[in-house]
C-alpha positions in Angstrom: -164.3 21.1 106.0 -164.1 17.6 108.2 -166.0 14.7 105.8 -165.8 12.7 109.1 -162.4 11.1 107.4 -159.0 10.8 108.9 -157.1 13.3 108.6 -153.8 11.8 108.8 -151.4 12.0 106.2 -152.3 9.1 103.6 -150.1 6.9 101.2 -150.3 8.0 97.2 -148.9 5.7 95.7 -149.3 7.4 92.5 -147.6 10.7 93.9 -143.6 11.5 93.7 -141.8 10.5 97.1 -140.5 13.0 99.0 -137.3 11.7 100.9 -135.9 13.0 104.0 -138.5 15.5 105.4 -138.8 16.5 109.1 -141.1 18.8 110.2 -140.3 20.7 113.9 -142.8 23.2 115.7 -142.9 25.6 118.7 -144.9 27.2 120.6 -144.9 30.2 118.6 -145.5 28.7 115.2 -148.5 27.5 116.5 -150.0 30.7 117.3 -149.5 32.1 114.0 -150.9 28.9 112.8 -153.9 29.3 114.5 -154.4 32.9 113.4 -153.7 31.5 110.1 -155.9 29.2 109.9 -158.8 31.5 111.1 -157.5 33.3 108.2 -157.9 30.9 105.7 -161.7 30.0 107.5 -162.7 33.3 106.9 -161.6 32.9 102.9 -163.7 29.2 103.0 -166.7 31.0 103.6 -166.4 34.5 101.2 -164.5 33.3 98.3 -165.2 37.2 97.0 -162.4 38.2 100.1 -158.9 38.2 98.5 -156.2 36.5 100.1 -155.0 39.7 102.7 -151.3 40.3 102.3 -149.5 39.6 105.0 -145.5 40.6 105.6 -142.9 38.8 103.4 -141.9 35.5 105.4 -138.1 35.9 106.3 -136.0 33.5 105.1 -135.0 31.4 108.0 -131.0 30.7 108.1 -130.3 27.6 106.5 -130.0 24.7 108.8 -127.7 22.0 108.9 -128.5 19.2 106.7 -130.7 16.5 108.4 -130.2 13.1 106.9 -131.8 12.1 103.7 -134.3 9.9 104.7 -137.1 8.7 102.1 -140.4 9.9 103.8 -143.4 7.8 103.5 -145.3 9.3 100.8 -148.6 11.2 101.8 -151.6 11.8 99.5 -153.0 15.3 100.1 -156.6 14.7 101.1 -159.2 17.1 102.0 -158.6 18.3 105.7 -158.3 21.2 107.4 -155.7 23.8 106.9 -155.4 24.5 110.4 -155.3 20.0 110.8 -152.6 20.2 108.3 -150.6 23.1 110.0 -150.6 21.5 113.1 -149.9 17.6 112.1 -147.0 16.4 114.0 -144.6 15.2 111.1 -143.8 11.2 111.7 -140.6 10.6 110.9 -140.4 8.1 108.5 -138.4 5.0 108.4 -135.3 5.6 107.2 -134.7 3.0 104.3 -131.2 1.8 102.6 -130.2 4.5 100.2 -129.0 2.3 96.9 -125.9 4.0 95.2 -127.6 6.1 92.2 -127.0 4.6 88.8 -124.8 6.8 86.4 -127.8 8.7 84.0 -129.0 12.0 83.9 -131.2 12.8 86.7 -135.2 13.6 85.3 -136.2 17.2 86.2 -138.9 16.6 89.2 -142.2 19.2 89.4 -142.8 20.6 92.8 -145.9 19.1 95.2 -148.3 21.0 96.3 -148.5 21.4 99.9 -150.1 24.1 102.5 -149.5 27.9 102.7 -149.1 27.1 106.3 -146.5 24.9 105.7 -144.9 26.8 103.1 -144.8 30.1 105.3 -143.1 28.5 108.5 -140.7 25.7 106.8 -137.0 26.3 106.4 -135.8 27.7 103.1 -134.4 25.2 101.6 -132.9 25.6 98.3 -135.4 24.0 95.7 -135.2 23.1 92.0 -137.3 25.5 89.6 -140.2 24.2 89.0 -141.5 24.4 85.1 -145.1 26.4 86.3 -146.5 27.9 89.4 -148.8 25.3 91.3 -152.1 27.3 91.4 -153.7 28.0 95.0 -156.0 25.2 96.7 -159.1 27.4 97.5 -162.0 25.7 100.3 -165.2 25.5 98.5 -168.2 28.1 98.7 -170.4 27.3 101.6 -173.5 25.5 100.7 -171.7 24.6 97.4 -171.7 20.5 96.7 -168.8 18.7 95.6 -169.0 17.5 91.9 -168.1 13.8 92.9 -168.4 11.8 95.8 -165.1 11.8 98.0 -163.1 8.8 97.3 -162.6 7.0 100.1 -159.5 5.1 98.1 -157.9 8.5 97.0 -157.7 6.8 93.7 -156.9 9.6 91.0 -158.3 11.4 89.7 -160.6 12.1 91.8 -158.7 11.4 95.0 -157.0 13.8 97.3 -156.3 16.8 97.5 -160.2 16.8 96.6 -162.9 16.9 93.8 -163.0 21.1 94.6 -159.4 21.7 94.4 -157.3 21.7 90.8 -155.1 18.7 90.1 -152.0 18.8 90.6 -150.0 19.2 86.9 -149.3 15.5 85.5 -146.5 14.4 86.4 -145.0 11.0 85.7 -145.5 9.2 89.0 -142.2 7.7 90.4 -142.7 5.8 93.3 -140.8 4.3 96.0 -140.2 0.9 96.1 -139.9 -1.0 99.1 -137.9 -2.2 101.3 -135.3 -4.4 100.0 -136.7 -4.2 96.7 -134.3 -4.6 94.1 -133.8 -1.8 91.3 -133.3 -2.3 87.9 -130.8 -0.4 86.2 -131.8 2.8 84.8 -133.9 2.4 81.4 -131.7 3.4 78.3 -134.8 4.4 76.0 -136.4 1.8 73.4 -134.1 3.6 70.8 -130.8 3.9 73.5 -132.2 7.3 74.8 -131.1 7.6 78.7 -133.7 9.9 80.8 -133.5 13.0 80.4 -131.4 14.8 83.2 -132.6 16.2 86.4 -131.2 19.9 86.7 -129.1 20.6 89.9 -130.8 22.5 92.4 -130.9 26.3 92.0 -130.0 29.3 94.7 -132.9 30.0 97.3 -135.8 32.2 95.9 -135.5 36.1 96.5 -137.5 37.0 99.6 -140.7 39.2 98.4 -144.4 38.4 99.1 -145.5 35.2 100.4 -147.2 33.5 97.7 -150.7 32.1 98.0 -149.6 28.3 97.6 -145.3 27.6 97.6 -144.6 24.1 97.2 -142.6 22.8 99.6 -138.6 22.5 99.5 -137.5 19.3 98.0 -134.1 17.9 98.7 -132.5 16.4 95.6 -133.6 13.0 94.2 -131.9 10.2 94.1 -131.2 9.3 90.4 -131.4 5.6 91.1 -135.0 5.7 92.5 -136.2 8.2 89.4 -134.7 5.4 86.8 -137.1 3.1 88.5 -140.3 3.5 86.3 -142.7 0.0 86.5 -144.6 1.6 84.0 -141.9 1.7 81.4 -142.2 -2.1 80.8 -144.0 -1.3 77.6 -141.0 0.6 76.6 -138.8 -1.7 77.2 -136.8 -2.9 73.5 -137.7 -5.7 71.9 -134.4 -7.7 72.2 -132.7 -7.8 75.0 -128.8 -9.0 74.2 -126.9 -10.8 76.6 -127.9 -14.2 78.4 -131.3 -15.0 79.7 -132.0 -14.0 83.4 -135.3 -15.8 83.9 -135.7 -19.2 86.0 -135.1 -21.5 82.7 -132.0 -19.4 81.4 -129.3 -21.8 82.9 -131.4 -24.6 81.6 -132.0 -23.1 77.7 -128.0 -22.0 77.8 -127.0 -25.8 79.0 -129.4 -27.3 76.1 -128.0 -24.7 73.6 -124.5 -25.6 74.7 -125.4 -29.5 74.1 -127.1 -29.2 70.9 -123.6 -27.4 69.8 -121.3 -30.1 71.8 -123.6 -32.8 69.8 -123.3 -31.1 66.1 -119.5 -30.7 66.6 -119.5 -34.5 67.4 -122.1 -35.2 64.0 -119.9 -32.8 62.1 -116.7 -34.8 63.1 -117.9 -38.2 62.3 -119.6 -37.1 59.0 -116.3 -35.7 57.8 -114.6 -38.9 59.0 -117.1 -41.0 57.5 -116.9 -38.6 54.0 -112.9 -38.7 54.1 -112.9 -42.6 54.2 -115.2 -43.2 51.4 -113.3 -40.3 49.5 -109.9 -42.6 49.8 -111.8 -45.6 48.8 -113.3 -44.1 45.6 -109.3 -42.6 44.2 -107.5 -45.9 45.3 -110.2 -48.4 43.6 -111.7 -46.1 41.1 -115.3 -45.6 42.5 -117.9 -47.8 44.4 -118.9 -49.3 41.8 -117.1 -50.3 38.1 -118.1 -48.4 35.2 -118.7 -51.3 32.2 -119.7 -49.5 28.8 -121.5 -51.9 27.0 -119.2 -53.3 23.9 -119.8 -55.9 21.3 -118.7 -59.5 21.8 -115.2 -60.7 20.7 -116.1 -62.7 16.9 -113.4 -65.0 15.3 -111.7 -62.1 13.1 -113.1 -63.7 9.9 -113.6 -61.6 7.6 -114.9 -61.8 4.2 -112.1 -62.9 1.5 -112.9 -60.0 -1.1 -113.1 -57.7 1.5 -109.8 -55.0 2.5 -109.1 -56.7 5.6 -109.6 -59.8 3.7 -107.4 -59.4 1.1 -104.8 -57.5 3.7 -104.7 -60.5 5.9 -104.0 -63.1 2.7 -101.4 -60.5 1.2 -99.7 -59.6 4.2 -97.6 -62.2 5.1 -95.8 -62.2 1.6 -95.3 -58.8 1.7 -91.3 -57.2 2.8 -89.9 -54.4 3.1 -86.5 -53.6 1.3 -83.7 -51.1 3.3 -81.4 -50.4 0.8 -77.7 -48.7 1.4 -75.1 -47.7 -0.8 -71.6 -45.7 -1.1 -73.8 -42.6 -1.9 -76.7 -42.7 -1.1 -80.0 -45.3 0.7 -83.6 -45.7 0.2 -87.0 -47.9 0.9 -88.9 -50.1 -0.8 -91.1 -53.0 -1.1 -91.0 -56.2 -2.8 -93.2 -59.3 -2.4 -92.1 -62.8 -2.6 -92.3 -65.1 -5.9 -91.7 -68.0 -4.9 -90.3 -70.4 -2.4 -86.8 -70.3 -3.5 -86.7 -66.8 -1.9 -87.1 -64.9 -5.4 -88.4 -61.1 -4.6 -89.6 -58.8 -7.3 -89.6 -55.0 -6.7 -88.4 -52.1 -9.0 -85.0 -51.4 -10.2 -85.3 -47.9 -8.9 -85.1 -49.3 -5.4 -82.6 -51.4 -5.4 -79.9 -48.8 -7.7 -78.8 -47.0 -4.7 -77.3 -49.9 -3.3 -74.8 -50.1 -6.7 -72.2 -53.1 -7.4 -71.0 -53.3 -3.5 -73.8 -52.0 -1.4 -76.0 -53.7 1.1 -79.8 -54.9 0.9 -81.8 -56.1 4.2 -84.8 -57.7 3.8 -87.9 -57.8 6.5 -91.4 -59.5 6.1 -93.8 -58.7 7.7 -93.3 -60.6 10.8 -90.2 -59.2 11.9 -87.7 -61.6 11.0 -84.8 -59.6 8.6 -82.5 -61.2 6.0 -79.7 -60.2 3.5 -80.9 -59.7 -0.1 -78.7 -60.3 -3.2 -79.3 -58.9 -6.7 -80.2 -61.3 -9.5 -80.7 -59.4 -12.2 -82.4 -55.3 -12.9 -83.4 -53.9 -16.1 -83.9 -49.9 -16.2 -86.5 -49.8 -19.4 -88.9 -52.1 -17.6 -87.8 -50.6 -13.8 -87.6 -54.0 -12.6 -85.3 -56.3 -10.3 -85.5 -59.7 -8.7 -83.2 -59.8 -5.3 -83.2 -63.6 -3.2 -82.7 -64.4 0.1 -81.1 -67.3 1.8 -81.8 -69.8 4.5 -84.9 -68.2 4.9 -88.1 -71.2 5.4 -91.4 -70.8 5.3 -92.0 -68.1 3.0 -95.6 -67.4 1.3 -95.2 -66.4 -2.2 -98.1 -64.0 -3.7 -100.4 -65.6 -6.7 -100.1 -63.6 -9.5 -103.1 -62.6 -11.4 -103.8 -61.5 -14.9 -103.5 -57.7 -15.8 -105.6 -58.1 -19.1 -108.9 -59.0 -17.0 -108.7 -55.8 -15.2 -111.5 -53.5 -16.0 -111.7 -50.0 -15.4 -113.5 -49.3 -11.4 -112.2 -52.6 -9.9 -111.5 -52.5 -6.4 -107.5 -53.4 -5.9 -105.3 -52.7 -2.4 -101.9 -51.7 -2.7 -99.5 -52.7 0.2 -96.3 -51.2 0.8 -94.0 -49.6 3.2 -94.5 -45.7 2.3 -92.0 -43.3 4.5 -90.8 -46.4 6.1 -93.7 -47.2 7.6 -93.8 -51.3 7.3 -97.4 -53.1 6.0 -99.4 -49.9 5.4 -102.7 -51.0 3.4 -104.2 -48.5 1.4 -107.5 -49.1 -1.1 -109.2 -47.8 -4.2 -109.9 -48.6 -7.2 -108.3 -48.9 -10.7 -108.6 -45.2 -12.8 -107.4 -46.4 -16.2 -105.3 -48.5 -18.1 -103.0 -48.4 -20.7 -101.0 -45.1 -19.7 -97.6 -44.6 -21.5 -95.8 -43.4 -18.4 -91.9 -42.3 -18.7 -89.9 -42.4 -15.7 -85.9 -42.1 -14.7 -84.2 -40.1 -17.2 -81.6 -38.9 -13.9 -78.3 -40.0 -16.2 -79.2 -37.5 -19.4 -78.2 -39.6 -21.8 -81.9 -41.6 -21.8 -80.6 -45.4 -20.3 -82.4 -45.3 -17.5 -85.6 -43.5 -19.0 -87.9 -46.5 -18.3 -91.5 -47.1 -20.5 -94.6 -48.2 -18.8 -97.6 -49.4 -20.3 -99.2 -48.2 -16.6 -102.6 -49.2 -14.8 -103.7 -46.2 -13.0 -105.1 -46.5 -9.1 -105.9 -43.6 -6.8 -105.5 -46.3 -3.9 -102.6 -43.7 -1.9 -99.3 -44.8 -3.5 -96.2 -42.7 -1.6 -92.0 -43.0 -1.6 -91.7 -46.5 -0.1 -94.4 -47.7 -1.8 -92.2 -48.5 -4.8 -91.7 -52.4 -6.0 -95.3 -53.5 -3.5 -98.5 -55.4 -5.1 -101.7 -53.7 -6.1 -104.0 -56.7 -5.8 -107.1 -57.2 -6.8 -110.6 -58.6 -4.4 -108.8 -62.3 -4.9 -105.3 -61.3 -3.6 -103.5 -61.7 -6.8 -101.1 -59.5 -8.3 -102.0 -57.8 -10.8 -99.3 -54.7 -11.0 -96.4 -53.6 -9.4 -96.4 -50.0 -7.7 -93.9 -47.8 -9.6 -94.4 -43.8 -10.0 -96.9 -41.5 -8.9 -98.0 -38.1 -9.9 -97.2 -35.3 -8.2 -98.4 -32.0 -8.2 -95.7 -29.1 -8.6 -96.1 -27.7 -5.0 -96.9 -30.7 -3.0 -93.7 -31.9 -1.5 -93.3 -33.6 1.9 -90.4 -33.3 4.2 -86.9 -34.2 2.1 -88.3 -33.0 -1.1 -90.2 -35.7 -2.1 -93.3 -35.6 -3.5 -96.9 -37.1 -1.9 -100.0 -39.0 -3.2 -102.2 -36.7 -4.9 -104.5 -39.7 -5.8 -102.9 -40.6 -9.5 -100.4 -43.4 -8.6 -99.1 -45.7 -11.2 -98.0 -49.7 -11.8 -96.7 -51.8 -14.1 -99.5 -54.9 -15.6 -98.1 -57.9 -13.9 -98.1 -59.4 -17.3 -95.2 -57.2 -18.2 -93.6 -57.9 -14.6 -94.1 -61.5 -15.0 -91.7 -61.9 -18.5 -89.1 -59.7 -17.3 -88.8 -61.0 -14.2 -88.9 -64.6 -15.5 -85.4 -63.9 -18.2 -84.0 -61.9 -15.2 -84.2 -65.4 -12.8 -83.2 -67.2 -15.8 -80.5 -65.5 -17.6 -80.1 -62.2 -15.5 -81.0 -59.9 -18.3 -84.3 -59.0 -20.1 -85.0 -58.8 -23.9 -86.9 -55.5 -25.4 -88.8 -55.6 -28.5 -87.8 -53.1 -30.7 -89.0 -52.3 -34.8 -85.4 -51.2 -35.5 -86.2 -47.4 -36.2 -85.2 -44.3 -35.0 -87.4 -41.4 -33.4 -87.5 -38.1 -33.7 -88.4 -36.7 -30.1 -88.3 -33.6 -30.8 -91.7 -33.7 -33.3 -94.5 -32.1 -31.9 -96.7 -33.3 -34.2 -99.5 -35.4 -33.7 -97.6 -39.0 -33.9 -94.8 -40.3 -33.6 -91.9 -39.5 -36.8 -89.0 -41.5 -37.9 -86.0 -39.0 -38.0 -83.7 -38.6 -40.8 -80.5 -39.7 -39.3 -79.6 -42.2 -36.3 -77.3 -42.1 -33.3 -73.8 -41.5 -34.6 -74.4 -40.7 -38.0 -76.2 -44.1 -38.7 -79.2 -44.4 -40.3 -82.9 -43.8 -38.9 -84.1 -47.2 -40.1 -81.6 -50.6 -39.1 -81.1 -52.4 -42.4 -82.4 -55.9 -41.8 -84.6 -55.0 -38.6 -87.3 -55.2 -39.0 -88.8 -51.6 -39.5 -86.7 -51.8 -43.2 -88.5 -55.5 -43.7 -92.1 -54.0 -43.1 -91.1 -51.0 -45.6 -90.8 -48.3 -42.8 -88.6 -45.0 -44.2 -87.1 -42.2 -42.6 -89.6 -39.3 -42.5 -92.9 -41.5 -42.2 -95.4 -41.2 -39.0 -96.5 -43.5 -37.5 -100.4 -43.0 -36.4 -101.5 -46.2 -35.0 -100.3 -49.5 -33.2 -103.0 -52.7 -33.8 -105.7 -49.6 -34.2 -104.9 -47.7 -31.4 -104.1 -44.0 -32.1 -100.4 -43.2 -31.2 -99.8 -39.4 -30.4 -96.0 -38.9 -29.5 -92.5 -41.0 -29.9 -92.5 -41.8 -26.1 -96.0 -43.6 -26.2 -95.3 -45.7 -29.3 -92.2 -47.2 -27.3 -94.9 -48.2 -24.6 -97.0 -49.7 -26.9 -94.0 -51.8 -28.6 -92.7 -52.4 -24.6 -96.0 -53.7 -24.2 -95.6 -56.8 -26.3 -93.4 -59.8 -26.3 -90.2 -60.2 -28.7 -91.5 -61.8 -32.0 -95.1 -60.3 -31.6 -97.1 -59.1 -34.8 -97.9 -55.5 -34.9 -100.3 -53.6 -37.3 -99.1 -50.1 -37.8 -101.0 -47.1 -39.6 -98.7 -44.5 -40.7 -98.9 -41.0 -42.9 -96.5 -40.7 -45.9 -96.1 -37.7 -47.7 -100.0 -36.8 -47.0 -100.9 -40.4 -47.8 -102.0 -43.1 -44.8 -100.3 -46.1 -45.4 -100.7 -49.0 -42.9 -98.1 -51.9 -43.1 -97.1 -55.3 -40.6 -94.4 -56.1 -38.7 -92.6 -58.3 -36.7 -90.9 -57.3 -33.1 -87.4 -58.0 -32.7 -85.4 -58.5 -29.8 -82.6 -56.4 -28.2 -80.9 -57.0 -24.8 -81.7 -54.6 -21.8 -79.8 -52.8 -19.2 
């Protein structure tokens, strides 16, 4: 049926393109396309008339391959069969074949064209197509169109008509144009290339002529069925490598600034950085750390107080190195008087013997040779002197019988060899009988002391120094310490366990007096003889004396007060005596010619008597 529209082939653009188709007719194909088409007029107006049978079309021999040649794609309007059979094919343009792109080809469904075609074109050998193309049938006479022809062929309602099926949906490809450039094929948002076009199957098995054969279709290019405009949506959302658009080069050239300008930044920060870092180690930071600190005072300090009495004591203060054939020791000995008189303990100076050498160093520094002047082991005193010396500082001497028990003293001294050591406490007791020496066996150089007790630290070296009270006077002379049974330093010698001991400066100050005067020291004695060995309470007279002599000196004057062998004695001037060794102390206490009250037990009986002390000459 003629609409009164041309019935030339027209352009759809939606449609597949069908490159490289010529169509050639003769004389004779045109009469059985007229018959034909009378034919298919006949089926227009009886749609009940089936389609007669006609003789299977031969297969023509195959031709030679014409050139592939894209033809201009046609959009199968609504004309006449007989219009359709007889349209002189154009040639088409032949347009630049682009190499195609290495993917898998995408499987292509047939077109549908006209039996008339179909029956008279060349076999050629076709891919399978996935479902028969049903057969375009001419509408009923009298029978309307269901939509209005479209003038546009726009689908879906444009060609091959609004009476005919649709061709099956295909995905269009179209052709671009001339000089168009082609991406390269589309890899799939997830990588996925197109799926493969399969390669053209052998030519179909002559039989009956189907109603509708789609005509032969030469095999696709794969470059122009990657080309799909309507993938964009597809397309990933990344796309690596370098920016194609008209401000790549300009967004690479700012990138490769910004990275030129942070490598410069980088390189003067690190400078910068590695120049203050040298600064900070070679001057100790930017700026000086100052800790706040009190102000610098006069060092005054108060004259009762340790540094005090440390600062005043000091300077008359030395320290005694003493070597002899056998053996050496330390010790400390502070300065009397101006002459270069120094009193210290006879324990210290013994090692150095008849021959041996004595150095003297105060406290400044300065060093001088020592001479002995005179020792006395039952006091365990000695007075050395030095010579040529100037400027000495003697010590004040104090009074031992105004110390009370808890006064403050500081003994100074030179313990383990360690010169001007200060060490402070307080006075523990008084009056303890304290025996020391006793190294010969045969009791000469047992010594008796009528101690004060400190528990300022007293050590080996400390022997012979001043404990001085808050006025920095003398008021004993270090001499023995206490030691417990397993607390020994290095050597063997025993430590401070807080119970040091020193003889009253009282005491000190007679002996050392007859020892500068006549080199010797008296002892007071009651002429008796002990009995060591009592363990009684008290101390006992024995029976016999050294060598066979009697217990009690005739004359002396235990025999004038009426003292006999055998009798205790309980008390000296009401103090209660408890053993032999701490009635000598008490009598060691006192001067020669000093009046004693004893108390003694005779037979049961207390008895209490008064004598006078005699005199004997030391050792």
């Amino acid at each position: 049926m003629d609409d009164g529209k041309p019935t030339g082939p027209k352009v759809k653009w939606w449609s597949r393109p069908t490159p490289g188709r010529t169509t050639t007719t003769s004389a004779p194909e045109d009469a059985a396309a007229t018959a034909d088409a009378a034919v298919e007029d006949a089926r227009a107006a009886d749609t009940s008339v089936p389609p007669v049978p006609g003789p299977p079309a031969q297969a023509a021999p195959p031709a030679s391959p014409a050139p592939v040649v894209p033809a201009q794609p046609v959009a199968p309007g609504p004309v006449a069969p007989a219009a359709v059979a007889h349209a002189p094919a154009a040639p088409a343009p032949a347009s630049p074949v682009a190499p195609a792109q290495p993917v898998a080809p995408e499987p292509v469904a047939p077109e549908p064209v006209a039996p008339e075609a179909a029956a008279h074109a060349p076999a050629v050998p076709v891919a399978p197509a996935a479902e028969p193309a049903p057969a375009v049938q001419a509408p009923a006479p009298g029978m309307k169109p269901l939509h209005e022809p479209d003038e546009y062929s726009t689908p879906p309602y444009g060609g091959p008509g609004p009476w005919a099926p649709a061709p099956p949906v295909q995905r269009p490809v179209p052709t671009p144009a001339h000089g168009t450039p082609v991406p390269p094929p589309y890899a799939g948002t997830n990588g996925a290339a197109m799926p493969p076009v399969p390669a053209p199957g052998p030519a179909p098995v002559p039989g009956p002529a189907p109603a509708f054969t789609p005509p032969p279709q030469p095999p696709q290019t794969t470059q122009w069925l990657q080309y799909d405009p309507w993938g964009a949506p597809r397309q990933p959302l990344t796309h690596p490598g370098t920016p194609t658009g008209p401000d790549g080069g300009r967004r690479k050239s700012r990138r490769g600034s910004l990275l030129v300008g942070a490598l410069l930044l980088a390189l003067v920060a690190g400078g910068i950085g590695g120049g203050i870092g040298a600064y900070i180690e070679r001057n100790g930071g930017l700026t000086t750390v100052e800790l706040p600190q009190a102000a610098k005072n006069g060092g005054g300090r108060a004259p009762d107080s340790v540094a005090g009495i440390a600062a005043s004591a000091l300077p008359s203060v030395v320290t005694l190195h003493v070597s002899g054939t056998t053996e050496s020791g330390t010790g400390t000995g502070f300065v009397l008087d101006n002459e270069g008189h120094i009193l210290t303990n006879n324990h210290v100076v013994a090692p150095a013997g008849a021959s041996g050498d004595i150095t003297v160093t105060f406290s400044g520094g300065e060093t001088a040779r020592a001479e002995v002047v005179g020792k006395d082991s039952g006091y365990d005193l000695a007075v050395v002197k030095v010579s040529g010396v100037s400027g000495l500082k003697p010590l004040p001497l104090g009074n031992s019988d105004n110390v009370q028990v808890g006064d403050p003293v500081v003994a100074i001294g030179a313990p383990f060899d360690l010169s001007n050591t200060v060490t402070s406490g307080i006075i523990s007791a008084k009056d303890r009988p304290i025996t020391a020496g006793g190294e010969k066996g045969d009791g000469s150089d047992v010594s008796y002391v009528d101690a004060l007790q400190t528990d300022a630290p007293i050590n080996p070296g400390n022997s012979g120094g001043p404990l001085v009270d808050t006025d920095a006077h003398v008021i004993g002379i270090n001499s023995a310490i206490r030691a417990a049974d397993s607390g020994t330093t290095e050597g063997g010698q025993a430590g401070s366990i807080g119970l040091g001991f020193a003889i009253p400066i009282n005491q000190g100050k007679r002996v050392a007096e007859e020892l500068i005067n006549t080199g010797k020291a008296t002892h007071p004695v009651i002429g008796v003889t002990l009995d060591m060995k009592y363990t009684g309470d008290g101390a006992k007279v024995g029976a016999k004396g050294a060598e066979g002599k009697p217990s009690v000196t005739p004359g002396g004057p235990g025999a004038k007060a009426g003292i006999e062998p055998g009798d205790i004695i309980t008390e000296v001037d009401g103090q209660r005596v408890h053993s032999g060794e701490e009635l000598i102390v008490k009598i060691r206490a006192h001067r020669p010619g000093d009046r004693l009250d004893l108390g003694l037990t005779r037979g049961g009986k207390d008895l209490s008597m008064t004598l006078t002390l005699g005199s004997a000459t030391g050792t």
